[in-house]
N, C-alpha and C positions, 0 to 999 in steps of 0.2 A: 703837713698833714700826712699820716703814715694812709697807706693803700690798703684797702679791703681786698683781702686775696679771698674768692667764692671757689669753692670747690663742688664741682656737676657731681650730682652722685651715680651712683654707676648703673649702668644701663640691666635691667632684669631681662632676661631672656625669659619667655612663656615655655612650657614645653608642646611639642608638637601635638601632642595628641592628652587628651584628659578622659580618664574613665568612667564608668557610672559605677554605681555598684554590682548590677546585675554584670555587665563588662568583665569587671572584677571577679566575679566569682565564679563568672565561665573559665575566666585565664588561668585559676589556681586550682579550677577543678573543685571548691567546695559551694555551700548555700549562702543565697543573699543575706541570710539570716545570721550567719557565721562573719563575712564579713561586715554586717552592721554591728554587730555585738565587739568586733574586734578595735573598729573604729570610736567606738563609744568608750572603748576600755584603753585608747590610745596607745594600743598596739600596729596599728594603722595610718599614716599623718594621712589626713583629707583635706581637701578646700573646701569649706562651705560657702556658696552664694544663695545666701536665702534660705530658700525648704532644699534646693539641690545640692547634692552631695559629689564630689568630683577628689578621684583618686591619680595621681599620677604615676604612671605605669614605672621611674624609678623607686619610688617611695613603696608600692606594691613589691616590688623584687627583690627591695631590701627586706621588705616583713619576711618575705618566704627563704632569705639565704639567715635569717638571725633567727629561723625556727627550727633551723638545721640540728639535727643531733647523730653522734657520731657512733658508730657499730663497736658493740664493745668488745676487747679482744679481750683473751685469756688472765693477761696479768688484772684488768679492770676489775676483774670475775673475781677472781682470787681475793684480790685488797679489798672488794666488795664482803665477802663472804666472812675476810677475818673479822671486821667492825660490825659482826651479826654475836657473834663465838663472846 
């Protein structure tokens, strides 16, 4: 009779702290209103439990470094301008 090998699945770590949304949207400086719409639009990842809405402060700080946009230099301008011509 061959042996059933069970494999534990691996332990989930919670994170320390979980957001709300008002939380949220003191942290990044804009409106509740902005971050509900963004979370609706799954720009956002949330946990929902229930009616409550819970942001994790990694998941929050990835939205705001993948919103980043970069200052544009001279040559940008330029290559810009030909594809107008």
């Amino acid at each position: 009779m061959a042996k059933r090998i069970t494999q534990t699945p691996p332990v989930l770590e919670l994170p320390a702290e979980m957001l709300t949304i008002d939380q949220a949207a003191t942290r990044i400086g804009m409106s509740d209103r902005y971050v509900r719409r963004a979370i609706a639009e799954r720009r956002i990842a949330a946990h929902h439990f229930g009616r409550s809405v819970r942001i994790d402060p990694a998941d929050l700080a990835a939205f705001v470094h993948e919103s980043r946009v970069e200052p544009m230099t001279a040559e940008t301008v330029w290559r810009g301008l030909r594809s107008v011509a």
